[in-house]
N, C-alpha and C positions, 0 to 999 in steps of 0.2 A: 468444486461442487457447483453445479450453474443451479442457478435460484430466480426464480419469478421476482421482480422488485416486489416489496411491498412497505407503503411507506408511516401504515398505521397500527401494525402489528404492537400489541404491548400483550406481554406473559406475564403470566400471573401462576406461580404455583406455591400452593400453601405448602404442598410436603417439602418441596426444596428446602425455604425456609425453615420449617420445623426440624428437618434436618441437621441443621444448623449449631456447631460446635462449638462459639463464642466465646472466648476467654478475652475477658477484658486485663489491662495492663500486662500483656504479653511480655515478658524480659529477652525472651532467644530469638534468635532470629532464624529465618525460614531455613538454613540449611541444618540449622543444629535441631530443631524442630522436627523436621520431619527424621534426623538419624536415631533422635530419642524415640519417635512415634515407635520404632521399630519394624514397619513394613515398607520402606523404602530406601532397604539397603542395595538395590542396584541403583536407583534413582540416584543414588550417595555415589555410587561406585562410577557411574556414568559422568555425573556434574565432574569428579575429580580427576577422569578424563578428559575430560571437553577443556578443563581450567578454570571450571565456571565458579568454584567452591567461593575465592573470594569475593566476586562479583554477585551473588548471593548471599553473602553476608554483610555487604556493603550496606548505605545508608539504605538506597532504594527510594522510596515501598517497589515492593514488586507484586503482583497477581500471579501464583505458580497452577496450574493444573496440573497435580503432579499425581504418577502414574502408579500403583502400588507394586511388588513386584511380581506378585500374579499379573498381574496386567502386561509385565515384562514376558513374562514366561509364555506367552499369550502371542509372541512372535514366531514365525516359521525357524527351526529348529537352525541353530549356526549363526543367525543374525544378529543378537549381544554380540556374540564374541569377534565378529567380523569389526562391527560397529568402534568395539573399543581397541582394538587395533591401534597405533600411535600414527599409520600411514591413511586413515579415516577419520582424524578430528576434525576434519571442516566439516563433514556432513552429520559427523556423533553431534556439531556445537549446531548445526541449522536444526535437528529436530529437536533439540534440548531447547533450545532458545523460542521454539513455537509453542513449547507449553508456559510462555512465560509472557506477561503483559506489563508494561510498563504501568507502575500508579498502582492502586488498590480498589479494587474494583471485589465491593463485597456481596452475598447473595443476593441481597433485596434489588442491588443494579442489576447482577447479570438476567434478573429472571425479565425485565426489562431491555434487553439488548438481541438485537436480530445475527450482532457478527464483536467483534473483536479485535483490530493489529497487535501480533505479537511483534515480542521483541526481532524476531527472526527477518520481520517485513511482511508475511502474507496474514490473512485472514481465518481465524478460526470463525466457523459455524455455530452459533448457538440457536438452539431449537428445542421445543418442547416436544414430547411424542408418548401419548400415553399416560400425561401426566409426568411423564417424567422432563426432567432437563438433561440436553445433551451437547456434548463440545464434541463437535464433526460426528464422527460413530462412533464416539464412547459417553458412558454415563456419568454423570456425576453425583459418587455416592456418600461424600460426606461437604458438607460445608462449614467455608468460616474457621477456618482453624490459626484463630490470631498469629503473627508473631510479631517480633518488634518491628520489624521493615517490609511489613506487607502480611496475605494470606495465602491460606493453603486453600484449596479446593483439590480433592481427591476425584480418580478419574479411573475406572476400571479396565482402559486399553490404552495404548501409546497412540496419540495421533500423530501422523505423519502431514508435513508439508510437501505440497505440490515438487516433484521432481523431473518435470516434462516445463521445458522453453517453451515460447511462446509460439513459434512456428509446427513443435510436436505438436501441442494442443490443441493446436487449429487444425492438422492435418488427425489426430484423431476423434475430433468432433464429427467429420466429416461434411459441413456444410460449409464450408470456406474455400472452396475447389476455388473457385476466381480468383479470389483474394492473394491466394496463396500463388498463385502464379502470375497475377499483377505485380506481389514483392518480388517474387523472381525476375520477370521483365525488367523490373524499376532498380535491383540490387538492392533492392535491401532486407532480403533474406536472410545474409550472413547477420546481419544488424541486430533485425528481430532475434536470433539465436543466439546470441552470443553478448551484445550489449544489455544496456540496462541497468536498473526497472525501469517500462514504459506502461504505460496506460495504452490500450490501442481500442476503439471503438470501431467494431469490427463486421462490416454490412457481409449479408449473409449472402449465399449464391443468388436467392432470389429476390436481394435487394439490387446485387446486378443485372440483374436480367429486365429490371423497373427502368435503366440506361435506355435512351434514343435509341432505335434500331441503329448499328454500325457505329456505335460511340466506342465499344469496346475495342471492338476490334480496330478501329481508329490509332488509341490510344497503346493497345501494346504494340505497335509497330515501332521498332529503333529510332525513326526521326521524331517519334513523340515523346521519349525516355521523359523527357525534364516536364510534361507535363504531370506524366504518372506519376515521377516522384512527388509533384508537389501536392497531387491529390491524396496520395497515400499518406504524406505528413501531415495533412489536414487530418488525418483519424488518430494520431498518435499523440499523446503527452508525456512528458518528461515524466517518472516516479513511479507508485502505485498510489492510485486516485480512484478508491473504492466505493460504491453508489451513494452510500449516508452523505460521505466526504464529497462526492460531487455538486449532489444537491446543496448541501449546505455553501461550498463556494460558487456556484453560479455560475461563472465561467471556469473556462482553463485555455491558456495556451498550449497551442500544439507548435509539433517541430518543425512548421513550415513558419511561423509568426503569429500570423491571425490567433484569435481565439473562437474556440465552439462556448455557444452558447449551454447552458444546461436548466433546462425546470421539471416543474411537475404540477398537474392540475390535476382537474375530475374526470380527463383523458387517457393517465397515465403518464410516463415522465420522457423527457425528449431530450434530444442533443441536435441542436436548433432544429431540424422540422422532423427529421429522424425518429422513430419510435423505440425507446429503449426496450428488445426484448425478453433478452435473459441478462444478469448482471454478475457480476464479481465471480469471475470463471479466472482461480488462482494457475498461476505458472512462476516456474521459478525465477524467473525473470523480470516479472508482469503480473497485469490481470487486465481480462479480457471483457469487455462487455458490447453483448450482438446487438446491433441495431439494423433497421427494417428498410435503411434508404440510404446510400453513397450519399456523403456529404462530398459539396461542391468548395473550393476555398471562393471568396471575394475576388472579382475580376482583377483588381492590382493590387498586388502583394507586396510592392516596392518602395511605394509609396509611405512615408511617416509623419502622421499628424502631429507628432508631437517631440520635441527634444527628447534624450535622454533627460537633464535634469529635472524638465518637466515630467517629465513619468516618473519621477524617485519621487517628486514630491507630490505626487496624485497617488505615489502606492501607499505612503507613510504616512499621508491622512487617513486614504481607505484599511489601510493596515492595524494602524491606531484604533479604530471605530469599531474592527472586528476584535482584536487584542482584549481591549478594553470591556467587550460584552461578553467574553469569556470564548470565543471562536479562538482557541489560538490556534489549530492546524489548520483554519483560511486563513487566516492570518501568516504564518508560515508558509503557507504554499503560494500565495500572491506576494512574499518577497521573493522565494524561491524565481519565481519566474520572470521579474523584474530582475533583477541580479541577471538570470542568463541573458537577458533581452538587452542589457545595457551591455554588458561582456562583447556582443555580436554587433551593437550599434555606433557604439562612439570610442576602441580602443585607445585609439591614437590622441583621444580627446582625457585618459587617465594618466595619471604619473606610471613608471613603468611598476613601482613598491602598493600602489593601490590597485591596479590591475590583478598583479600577482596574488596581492591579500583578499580580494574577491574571489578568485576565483578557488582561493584555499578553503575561503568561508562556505562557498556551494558547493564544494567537493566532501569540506567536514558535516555542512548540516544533513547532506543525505544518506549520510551512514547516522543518524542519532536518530533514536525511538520515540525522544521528547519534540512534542511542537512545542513546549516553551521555551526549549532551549535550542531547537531549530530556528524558531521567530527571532530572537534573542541575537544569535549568532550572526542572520542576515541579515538583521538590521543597523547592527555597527557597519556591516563592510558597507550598508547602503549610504549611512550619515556619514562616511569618508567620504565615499565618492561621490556626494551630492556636496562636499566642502571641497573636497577636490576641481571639481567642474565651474564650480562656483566663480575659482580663481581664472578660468580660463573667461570668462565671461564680460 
């Protein structure tokens, strides 16, 4: 869904709330809950396909938007049965898992929330329309249905997560004509398709066309490859890095080194002088957000102000400071990037047992839905290898 930023939006809807099914001291938990409800016996039938049955039962909390099975039936005809197929559970478990939010997240929040990360990785839409509140294009017809590890929120169609890569989406936006064949000059096409999740900050046709006369064409010529590549790493981040999430961390590193700057003022919001146009544009891979001017990297890229160990220990103050005030996915996401920046800076400067244990630490935290227990994660492997370095010093 491509969506105009907007960064003051607050919903308010009484009917939501009054809505609202609240059972205090809930004893069952959300899977036995909803098979008691009795209207979500595919939703049952499905989870115990996907394997999800215990993982919904588990501690949690979890935030479910769960689908009734009218809502099911409400699919082009053959599609359950495809779906639950035993050679389909990775795709049955990505659109189960996007009705599913990590934490408990109850009415009075979501009528305040512009978007969502599910457990799956991408972004639900929340938006009000008519009074009504709605998760992507479907409604939400009942609220607040306690249980002991989280809530229910009922949801009158099955939302579907993004199933177009990040190079599909850009070729059926259709405003990324340059773009898309600058990745082709540069290789890294396959990349964009196939790797991942990346964040890509993604200048539109006629942000190239804003280029010097004969820059472009300069640059896809074969003797400039390594220039292309490095510009085009300059729009790309490591993960999915969604607008709220931007804004609130400030920067990010991109996969050339450097970092883009990110704000927002009385202008609108920018990625250093760039204009953010449309934001949080999901792919299964990614998500995309248009801006209005190629970003240029810094004239020398090679150059390192600062140690390794000095950077662990400017992330772990800065890290600390965000943690501690309740930021934990900046917090998580500036170890994340610290973590890969040391991995690529001073190898030969780690034991080979901390090395290894790093890199297992940024390989596990980007598969967890939890920033606390992503921050948590990268931060042991960071105080090794800031004790590790230590020793070589």
């Amino acid at each position: 869904m491509i969506r105009k930023i907007n960064l003051t939006t607050t919903l308010t809807v009484a009917g939501f709330l009054l809505c609202s099914q609240l059972v205090h001291a809930a004893s069952k938990d959300i899977v036995t809950t909803a098979v008691e409800a009795g209207k979500f016996n595919t939703l049952a039938k499905a989870l115990d396909a996907a394997g999800l049955v215990s993982t919904l039962q588990g501690e949690g909390p979890f935030t479910v938007f769960a689908p009734t099975d009218e809502a099911f039936a409400k699919l082009p005809e053959g599609t359950l049965e495809t779906l639950l197929k035993p050679e389909n559970k990775e795709l049955l478990t990505g659109i189960l898992t996007y009705h599913v939010v990590a934490g408990k997240v109850d009415a009075a929040t979501v009528i305040n929330m512009s978007g969502a990360v599910s457990v799956n990785g991408q972004q639900i839409d929340i938006d009000v329309k008519d009074g009504t509140v709605m998760v992507d294009q479907s409604q939400v017809i009942t609220a607040d249905i306690e249980c002991s590890n989280g809530v229910i929120h009922v949801i009158n169609q099955v939302i579907l997560p993004a199933d177009m890569n990040l190079v599909e989406t850009a070729v059926k936006a259709g405003s990324f004509k340059t773009l898309l064949a600058a990745a082709e000059a540069a290789g890294l096409a396959e990349t964009l398709s196939s790797g991942g999740p990346f964040t890509i900050f993604a200048p539109t046709d006629d942000a190239f066309s804003k280029l010097p006369e004969g820059t472009l064409d300069s640059l896809l010529k074969p003797e400039n490859k390594s220039k292309l590549v490095n510009i085009l790493k300059y729009h790309v981040v490591n993960g999915r890095v969604y607008s709220s999430q931007a804004l609130e961390l400030g920067e990010a590193e991109t996969l050339l080194g450097p970092s883009v700057k990110i704000k927002a003022n009385d202008q609108g919001a920018f990625v250093n002088n760039s204009g953010l146009v449309s934001t949080d544009i999901d792919a299964s891979n990614g998500v995309i957000h248009v801006i209005d001017t190629v970003l240029l990297p810094p004239e020398d890229q090679t150059a390192e102000s600062t140690s390794a160990q000095q950077l662990i220990h400017k992330t772990l103050k800065t890290g600390s400071a965000y943690y501690n005030g309740g930021h934990h996915f900046a917090c998580a996401q500036l170890y994340d990037q610290t973590t890969h920046k040391v991995l690529q800076m001073q190898p030969q400067a780690l034991s080979p047992q901390t090395y290894k244990s790093m890199q297992a630490a940024l390989n596990q935290s980007r598969h967890m839905s939890c920033s606390t227990s992503r921050a948590w994660t990268l931060r042991r492997a960071l105080d090794t290898a800031y004790a590790d370095l230590s020793k070589t010093q």
